[in-house]
mmCIF file of the N, C-alpha and C atoms, coordinates in Angstrom:
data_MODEL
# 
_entry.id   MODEL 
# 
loop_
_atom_site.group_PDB 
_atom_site.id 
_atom_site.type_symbol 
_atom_site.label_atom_id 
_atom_site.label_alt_id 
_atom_site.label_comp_id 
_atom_site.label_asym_id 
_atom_site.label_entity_id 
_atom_site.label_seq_id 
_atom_site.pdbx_PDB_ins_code 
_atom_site.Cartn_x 
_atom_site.Cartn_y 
_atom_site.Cartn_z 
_atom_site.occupancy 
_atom_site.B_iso_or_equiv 
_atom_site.pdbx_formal_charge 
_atom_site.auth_seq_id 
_atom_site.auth_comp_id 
_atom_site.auth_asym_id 
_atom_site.auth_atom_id 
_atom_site.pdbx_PDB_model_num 
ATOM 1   N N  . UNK A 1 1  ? -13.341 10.157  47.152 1.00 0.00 ? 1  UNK A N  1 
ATOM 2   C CA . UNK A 1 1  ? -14.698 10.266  46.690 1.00 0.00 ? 1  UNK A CA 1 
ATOM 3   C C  . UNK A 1 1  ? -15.614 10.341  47.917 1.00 0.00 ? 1  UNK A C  1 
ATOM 4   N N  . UNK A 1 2  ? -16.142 11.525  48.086 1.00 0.00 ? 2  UNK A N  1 
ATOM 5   C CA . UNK A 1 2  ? -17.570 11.378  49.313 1.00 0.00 ? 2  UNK A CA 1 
ATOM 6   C C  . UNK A 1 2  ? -18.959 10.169  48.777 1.00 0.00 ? 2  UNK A C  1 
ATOM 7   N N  . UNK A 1 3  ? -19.190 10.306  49.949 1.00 0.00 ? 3  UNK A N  1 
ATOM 8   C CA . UNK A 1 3  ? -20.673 9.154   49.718 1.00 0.00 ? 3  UNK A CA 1 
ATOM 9   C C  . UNK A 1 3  ? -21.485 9.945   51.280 1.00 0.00 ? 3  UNK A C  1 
ATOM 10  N N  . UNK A 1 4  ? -22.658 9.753   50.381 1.00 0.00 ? 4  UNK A N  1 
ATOM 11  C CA . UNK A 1 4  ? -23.693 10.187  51.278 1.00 0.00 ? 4  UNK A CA 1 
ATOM 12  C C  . UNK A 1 4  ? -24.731 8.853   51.887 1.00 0.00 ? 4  UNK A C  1 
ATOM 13  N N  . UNK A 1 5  ? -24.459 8.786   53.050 1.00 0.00 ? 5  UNK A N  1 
ATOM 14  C CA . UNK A 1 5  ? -25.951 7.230   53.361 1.00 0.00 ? 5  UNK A CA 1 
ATOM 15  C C  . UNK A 1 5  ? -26.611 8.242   54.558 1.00 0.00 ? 5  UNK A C  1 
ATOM 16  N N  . UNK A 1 6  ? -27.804 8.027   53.367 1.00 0.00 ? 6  UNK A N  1 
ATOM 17  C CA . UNK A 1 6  ? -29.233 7.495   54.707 1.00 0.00 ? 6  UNK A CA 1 
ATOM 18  C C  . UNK A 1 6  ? -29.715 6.529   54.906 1.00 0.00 ? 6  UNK A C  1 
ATOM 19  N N  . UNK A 1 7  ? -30.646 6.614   56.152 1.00 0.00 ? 7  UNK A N  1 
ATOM 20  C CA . UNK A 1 7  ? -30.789 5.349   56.519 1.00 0.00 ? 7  UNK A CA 1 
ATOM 21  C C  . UNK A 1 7  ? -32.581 5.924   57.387 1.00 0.00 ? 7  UNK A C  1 
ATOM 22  N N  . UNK A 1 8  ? -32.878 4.696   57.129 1.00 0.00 ? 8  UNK A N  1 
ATOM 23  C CA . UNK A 1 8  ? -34.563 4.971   58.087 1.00 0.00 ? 8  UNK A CA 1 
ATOM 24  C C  . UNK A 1 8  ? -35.081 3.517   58.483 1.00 0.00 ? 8  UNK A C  1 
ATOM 25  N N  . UNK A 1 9  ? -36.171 3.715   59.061 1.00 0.00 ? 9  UNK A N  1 
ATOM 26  C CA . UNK A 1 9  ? -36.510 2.370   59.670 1.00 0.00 ? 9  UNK A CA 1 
ATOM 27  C C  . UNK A 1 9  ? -37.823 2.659   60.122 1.00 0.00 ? 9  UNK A C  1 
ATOM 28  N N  . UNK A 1 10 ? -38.566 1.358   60.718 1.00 0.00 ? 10 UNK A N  1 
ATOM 29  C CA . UNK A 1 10 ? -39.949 1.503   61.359 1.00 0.00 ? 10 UNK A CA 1 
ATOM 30  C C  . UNK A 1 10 ? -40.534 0.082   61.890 1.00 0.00 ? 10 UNK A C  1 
ATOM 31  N N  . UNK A 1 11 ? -41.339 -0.243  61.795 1.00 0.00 ? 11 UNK A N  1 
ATOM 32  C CA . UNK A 1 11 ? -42.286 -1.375  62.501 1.00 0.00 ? 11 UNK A CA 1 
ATOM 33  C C  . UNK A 1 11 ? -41.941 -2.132  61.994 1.00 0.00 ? 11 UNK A C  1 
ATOM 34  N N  . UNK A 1 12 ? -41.833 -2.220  60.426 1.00 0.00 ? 12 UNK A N  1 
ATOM 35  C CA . UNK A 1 12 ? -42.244 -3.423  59.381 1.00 0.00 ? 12 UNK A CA 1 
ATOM 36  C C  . UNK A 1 12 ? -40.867 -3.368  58.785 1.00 0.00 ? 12 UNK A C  1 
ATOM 37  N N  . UNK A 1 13 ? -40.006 -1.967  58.249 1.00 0.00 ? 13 UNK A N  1 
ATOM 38  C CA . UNK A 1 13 ? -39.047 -2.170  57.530 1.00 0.00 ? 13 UNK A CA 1 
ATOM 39  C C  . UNK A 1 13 ? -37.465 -1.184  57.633 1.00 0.00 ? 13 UNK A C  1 
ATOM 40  N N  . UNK A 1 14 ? -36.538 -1.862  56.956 1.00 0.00 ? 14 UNK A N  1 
ATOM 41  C CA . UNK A 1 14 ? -35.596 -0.682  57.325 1.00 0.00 ? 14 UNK A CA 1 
ATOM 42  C C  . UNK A 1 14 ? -34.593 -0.960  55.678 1.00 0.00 ? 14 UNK A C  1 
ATOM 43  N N  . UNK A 1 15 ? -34.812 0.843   55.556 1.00 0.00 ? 15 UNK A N  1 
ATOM 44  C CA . UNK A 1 15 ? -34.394 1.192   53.754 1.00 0.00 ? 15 UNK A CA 1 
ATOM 45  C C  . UNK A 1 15 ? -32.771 2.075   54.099 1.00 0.00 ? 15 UNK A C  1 
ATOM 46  N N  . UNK A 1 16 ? -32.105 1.853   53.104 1.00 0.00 ? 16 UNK A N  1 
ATOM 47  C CA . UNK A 1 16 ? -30.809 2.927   53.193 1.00 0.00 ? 16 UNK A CA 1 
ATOM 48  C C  . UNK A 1 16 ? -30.518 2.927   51.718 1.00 0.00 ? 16 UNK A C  1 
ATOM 49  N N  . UNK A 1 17 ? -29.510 4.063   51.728 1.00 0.00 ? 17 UNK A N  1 
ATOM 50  C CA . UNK A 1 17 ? -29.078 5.176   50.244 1.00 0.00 ? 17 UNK A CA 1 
ATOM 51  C C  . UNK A 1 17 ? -28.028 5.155   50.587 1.00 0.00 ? 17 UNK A C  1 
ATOM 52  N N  . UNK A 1 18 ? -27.234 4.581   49.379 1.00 0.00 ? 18 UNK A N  1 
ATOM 53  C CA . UNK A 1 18 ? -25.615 5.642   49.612 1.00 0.00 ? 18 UNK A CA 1 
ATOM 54  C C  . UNK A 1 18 ? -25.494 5.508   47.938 1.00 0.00 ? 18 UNK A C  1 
ATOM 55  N N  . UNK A 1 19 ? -24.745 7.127   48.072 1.00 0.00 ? 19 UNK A N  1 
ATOM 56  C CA . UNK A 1 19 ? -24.747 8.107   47.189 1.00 0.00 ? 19 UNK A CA 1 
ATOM 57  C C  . UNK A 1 19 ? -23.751 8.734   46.979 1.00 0.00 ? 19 UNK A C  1 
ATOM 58  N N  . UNK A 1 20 ? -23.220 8.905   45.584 1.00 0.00 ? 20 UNK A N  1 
ATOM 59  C CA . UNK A 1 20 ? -22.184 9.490   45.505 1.00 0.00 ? 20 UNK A CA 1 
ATOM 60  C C  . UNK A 1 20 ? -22.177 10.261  43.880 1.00 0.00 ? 20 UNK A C  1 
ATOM 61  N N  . UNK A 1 21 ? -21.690 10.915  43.635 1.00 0.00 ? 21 UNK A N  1 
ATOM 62  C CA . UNK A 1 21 ? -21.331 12.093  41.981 1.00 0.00 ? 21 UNK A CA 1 
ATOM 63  C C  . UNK A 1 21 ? -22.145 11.262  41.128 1.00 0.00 ? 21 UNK A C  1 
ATOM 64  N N  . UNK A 1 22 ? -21.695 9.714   40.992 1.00 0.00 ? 22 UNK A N  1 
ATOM 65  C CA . UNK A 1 22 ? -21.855 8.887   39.995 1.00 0.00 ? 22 UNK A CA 1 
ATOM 66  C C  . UNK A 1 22 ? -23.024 7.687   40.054 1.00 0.00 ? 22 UNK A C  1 
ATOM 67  N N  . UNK A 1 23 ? -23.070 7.077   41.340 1.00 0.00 ? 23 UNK A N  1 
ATOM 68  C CA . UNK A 1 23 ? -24.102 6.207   41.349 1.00 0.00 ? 23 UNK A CA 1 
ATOM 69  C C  . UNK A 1 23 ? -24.998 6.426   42.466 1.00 0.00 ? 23 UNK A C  1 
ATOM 70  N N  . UNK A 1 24 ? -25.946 5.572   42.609 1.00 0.00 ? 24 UNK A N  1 
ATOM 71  C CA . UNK A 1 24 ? -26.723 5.317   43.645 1.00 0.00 ? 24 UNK A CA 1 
ATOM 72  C C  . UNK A 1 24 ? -27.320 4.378   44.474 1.00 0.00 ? 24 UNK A C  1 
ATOM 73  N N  . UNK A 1 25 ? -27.067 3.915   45.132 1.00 0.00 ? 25 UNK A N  1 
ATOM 74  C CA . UNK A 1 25 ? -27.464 2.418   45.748 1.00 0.00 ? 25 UNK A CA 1 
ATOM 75  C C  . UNK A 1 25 ? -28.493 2.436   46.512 1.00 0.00 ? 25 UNK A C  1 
ATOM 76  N N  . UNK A 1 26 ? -29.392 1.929   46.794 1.00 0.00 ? 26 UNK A N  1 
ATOM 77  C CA . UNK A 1 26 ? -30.667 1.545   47.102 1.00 0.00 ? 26 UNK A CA 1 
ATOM 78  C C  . UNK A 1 26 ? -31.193 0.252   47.595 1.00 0.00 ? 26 UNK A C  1 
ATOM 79  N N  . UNK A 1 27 ? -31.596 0.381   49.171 1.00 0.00 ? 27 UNK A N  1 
ATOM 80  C CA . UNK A 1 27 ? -31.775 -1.446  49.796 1.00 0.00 ? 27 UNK A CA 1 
ATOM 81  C C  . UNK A 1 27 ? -32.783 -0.899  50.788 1.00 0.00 ? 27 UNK A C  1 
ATOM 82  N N  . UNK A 1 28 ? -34.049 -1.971  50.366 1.00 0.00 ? 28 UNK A N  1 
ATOM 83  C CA . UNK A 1 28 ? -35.093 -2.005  51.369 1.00 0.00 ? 28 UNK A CA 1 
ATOM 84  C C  . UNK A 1 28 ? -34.933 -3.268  51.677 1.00 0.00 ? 28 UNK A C  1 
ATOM 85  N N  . UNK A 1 29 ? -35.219 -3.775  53.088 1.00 0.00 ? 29 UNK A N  1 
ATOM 86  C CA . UNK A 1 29 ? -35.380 -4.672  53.501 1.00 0.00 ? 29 UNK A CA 1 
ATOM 87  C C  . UNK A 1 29 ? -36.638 -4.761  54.466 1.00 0.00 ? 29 UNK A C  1 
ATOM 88  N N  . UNK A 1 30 ? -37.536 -5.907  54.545 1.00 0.00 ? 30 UNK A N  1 
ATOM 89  C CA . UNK A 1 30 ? -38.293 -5.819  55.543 1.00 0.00 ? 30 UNK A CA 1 
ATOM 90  C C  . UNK A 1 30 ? -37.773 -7.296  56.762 1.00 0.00 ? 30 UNK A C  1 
ATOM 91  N N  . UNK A 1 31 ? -38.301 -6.001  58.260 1.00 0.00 ? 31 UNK A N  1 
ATOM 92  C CA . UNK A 1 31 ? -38.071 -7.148  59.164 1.00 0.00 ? 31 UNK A CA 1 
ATOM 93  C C  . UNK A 1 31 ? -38.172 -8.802  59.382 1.00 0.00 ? 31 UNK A C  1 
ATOM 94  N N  . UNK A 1 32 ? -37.786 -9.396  59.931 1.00 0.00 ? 32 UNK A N  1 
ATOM 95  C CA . UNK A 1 32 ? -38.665 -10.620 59.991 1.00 0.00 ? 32 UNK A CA 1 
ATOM 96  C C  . UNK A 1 32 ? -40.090 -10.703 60.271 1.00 0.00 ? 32 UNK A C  1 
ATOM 97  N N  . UNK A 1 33 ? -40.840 -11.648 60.081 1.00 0.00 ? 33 UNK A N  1 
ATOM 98  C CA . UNK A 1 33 ? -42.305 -11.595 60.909 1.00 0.00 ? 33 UNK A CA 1 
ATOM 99  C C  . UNK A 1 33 ? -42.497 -11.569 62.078 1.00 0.00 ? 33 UNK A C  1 
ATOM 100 N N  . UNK A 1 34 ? -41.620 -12.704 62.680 1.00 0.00 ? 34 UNK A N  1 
ATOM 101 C CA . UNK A 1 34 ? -41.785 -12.480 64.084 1.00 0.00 ? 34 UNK A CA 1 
ATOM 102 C C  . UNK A 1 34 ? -41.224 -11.406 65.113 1.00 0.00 ? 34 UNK A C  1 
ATOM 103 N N  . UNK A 1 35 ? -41.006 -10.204 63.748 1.00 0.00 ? 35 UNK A N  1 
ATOM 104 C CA . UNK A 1 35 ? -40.427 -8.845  65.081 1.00 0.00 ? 35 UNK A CA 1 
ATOM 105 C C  . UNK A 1 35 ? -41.218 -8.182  64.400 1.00 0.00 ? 35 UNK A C  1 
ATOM 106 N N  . UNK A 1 36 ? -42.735 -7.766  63.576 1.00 0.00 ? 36 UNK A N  1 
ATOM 107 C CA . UNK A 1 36 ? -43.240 -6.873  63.130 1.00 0.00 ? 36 UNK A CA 1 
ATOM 108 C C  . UNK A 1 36 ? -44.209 -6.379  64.434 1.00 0.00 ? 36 UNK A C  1 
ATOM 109 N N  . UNK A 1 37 ? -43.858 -4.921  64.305 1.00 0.00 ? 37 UNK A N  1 
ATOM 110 C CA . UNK A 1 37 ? -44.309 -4.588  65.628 1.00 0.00 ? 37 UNK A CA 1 
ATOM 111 C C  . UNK A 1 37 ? -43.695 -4.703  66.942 1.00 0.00 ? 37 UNK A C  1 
ATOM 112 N N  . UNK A 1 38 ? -42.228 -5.651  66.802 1.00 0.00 ? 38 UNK A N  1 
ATOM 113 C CA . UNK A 1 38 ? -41.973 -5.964  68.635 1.00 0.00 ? 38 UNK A CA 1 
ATOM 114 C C  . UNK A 1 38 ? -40.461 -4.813  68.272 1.00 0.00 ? 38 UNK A C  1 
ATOM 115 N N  . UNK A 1 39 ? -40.319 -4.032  67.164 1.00 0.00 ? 39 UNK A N  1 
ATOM 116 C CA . UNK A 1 39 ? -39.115 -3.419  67.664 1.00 0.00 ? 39 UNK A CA 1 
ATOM 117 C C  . UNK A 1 39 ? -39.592 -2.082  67.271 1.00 0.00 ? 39 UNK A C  1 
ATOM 118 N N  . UNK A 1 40 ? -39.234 -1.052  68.063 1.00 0.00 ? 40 UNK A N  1 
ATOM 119 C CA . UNK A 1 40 ? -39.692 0.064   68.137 1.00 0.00 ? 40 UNK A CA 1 
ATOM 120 C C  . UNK A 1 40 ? -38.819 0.556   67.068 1.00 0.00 ? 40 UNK A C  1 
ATOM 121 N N  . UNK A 1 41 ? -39.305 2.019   66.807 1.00 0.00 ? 41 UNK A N  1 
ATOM 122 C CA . UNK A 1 41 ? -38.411 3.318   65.646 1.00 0.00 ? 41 UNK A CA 1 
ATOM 123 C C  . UNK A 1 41 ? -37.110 3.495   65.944 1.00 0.00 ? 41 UNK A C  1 
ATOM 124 N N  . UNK A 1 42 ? -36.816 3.718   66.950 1.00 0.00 ? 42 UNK A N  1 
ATOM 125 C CA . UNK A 1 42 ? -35.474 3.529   66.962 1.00 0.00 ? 42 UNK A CA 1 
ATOM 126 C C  . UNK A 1 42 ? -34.840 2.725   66.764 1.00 0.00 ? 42 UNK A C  1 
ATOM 127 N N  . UNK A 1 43 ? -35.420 1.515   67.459 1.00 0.00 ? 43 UNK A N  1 
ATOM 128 C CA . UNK A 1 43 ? -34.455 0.001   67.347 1.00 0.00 ? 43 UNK A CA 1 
ATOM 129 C C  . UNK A 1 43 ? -34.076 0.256   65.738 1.00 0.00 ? 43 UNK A C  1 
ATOM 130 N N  . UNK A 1 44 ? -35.321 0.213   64.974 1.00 0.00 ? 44 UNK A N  1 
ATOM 131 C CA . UNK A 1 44 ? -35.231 -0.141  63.748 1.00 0.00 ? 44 UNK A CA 1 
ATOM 132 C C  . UNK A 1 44 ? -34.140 0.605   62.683 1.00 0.00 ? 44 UNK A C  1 
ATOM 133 N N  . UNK A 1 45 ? -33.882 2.104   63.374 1.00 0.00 ? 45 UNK A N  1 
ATOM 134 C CA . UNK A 1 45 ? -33.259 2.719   62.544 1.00 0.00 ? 45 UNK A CA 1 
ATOM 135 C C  . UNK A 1 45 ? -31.719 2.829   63.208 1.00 0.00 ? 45 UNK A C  1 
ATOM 136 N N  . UNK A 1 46 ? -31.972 2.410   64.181 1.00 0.00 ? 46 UNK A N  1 
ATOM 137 C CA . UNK A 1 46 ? -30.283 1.646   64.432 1.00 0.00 ? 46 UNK A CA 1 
ATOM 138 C C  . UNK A 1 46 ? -29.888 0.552   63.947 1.00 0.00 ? 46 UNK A C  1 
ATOM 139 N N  . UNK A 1 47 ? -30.751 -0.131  63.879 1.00 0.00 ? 47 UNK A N  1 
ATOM 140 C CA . UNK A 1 47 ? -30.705 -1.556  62.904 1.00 0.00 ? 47 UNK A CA 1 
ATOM 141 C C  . UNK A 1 47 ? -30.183 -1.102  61.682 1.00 0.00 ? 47 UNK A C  1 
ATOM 142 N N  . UNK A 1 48 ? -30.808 -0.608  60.755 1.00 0.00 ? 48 UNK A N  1 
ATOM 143 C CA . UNK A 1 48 ? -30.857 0.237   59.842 1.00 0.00 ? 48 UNK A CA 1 
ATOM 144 C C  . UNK A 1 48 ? -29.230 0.880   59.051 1.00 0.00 ? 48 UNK A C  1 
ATOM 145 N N  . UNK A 1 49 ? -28.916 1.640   60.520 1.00 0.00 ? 49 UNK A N  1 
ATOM 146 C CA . UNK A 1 49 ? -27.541 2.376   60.220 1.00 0.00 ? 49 UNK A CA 1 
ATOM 147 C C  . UNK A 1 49 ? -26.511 1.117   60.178 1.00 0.00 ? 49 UNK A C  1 
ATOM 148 N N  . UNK A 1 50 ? -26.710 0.263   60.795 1.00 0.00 ? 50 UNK A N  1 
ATOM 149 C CA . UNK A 1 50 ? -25.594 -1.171  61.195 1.00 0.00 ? 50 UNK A CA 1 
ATOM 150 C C  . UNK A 1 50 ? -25.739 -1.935  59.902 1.00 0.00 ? 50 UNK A C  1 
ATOM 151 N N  . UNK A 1 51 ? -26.925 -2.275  59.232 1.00 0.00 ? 51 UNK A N  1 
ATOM 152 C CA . UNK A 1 51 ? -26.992 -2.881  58.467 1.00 0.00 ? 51 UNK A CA 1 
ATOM 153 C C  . UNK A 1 51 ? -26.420 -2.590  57.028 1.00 0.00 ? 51 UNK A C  1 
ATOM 154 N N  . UNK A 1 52 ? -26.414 -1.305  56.967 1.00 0.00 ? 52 UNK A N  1 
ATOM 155 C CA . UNK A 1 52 ? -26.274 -0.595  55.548 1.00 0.00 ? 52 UNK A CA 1 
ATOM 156 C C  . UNK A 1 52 ? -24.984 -0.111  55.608 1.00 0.00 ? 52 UNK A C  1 
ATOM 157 N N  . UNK A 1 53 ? -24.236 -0.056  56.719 1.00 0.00 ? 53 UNK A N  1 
ATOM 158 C CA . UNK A 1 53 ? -23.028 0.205   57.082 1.00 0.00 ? 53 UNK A CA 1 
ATOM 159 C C  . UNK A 1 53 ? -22.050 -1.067  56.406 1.00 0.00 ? 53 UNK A C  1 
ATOM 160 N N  . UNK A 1 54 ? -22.812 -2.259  56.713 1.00 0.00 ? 54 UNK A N  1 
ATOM 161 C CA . UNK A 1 54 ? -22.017 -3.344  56.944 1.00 0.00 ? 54 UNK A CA 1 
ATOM 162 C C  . UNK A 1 54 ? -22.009 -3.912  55.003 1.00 0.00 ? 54 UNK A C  1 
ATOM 163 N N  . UNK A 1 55 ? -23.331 -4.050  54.822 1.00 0.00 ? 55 UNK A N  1 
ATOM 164 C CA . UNK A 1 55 ? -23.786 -3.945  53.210 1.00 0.00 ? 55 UNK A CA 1 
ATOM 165 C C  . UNK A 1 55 ? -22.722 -3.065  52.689 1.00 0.00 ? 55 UNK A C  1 
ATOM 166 N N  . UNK A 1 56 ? -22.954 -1.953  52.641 1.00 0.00 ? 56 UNK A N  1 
ATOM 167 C CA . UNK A 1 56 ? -22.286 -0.734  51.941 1.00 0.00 ? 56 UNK A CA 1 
ATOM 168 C C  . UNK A 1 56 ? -20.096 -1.562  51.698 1.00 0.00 ? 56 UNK A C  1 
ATOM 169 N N  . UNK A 1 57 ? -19.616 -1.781  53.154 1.00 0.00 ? 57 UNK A N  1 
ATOM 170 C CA . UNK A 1 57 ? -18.312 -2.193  53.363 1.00 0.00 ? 57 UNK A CA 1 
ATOM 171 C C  . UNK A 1 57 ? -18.017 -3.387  52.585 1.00 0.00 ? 57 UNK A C  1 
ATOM 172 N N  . UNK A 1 58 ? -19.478 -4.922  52.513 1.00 0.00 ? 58 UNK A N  1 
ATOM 173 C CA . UNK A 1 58 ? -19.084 -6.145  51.613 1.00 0.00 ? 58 UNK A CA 1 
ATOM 174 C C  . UNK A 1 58 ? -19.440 -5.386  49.957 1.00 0.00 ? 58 UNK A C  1 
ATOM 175 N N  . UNK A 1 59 ? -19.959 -4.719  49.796 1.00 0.00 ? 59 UNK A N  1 
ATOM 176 C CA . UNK A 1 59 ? -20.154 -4.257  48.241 1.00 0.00 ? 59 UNK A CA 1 
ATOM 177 C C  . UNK A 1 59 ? -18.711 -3.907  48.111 1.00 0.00 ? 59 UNK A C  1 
ATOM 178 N N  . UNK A 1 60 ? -18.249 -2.435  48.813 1.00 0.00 ? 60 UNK A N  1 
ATOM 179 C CA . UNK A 1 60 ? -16.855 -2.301  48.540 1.00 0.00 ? 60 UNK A CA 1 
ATOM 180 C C  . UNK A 1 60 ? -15.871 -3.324  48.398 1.00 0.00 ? 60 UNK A C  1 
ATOM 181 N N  . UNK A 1 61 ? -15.852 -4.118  49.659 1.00 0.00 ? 61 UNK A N  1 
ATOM 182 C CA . UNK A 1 61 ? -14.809 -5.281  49.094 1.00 0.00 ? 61 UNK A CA 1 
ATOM 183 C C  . UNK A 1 61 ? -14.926 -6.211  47.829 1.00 0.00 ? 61 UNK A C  1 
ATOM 184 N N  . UNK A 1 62 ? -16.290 -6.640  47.717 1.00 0.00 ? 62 UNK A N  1 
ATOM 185 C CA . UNK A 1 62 ? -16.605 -7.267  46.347 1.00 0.00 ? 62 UNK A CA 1 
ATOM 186 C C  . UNK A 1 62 ? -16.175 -6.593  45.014 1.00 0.00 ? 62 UNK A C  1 
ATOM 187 N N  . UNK A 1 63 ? -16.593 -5.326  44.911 1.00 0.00 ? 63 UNK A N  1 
ATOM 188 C CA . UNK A 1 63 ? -15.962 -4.675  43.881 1.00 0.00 ? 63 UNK A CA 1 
ATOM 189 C C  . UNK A 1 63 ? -14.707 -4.669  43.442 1.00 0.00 ? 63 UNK A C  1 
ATOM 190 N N  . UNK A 1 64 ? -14.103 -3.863  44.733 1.00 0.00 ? 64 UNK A N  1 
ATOM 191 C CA . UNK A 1 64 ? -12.282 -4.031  44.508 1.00 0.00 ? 64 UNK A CA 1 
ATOM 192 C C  . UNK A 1 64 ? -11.874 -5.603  44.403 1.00 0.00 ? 64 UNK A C  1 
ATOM 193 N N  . UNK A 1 65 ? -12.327 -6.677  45.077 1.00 0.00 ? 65 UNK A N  1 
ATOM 194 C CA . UNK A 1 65 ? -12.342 -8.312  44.673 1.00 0.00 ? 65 UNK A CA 1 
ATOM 195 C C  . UNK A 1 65 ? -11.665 -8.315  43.373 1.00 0.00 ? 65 UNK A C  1 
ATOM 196 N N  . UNK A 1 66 ? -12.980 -7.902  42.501 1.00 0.00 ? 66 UNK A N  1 
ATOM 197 C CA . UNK A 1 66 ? -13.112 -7.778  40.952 1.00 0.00 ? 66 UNK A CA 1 
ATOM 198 C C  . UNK A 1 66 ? -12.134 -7.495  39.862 1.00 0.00 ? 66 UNK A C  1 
ATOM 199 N N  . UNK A 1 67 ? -11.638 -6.020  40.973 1.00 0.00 ? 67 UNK A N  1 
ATOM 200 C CA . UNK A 1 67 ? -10.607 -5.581  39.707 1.00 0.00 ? 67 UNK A CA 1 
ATOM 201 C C  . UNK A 1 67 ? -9.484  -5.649  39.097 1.00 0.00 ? 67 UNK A C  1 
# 
């Protein structure tokens, strides 16, 4: 099965998608307070790719957990 993730980021927050035939998953998160503003666009959307990477892998295991 393919899956599609995006991923984005910014000052305040960092959102990702993964996507596939059948469902769709969806996670915004916002930074802490004390980094609003201290991590730049990139940081954030590397943050971003790591985070939703890592999310995306405990969902999978939780699922299969399940079955």
């Amino acid at each position: 099965m393919d899956h599609t993730y995006y991923f984005d980021g910014n000052h305040r927050m960092i959102s990702w998608v993964i996507e596939n035939n059948e469902i769709k998953a969806e996670q915004m998160l916002v930074h802490a307070q004390c980094y609003f503003h201290k991590v730049s666009v990139e940081r954030s959307k590397y943050i971003a790719l790591h985070v939703g990477i890592f999310w995306s892998i405990g969902k999978f295991i939780k699922k299969m957990a399940t079955k």
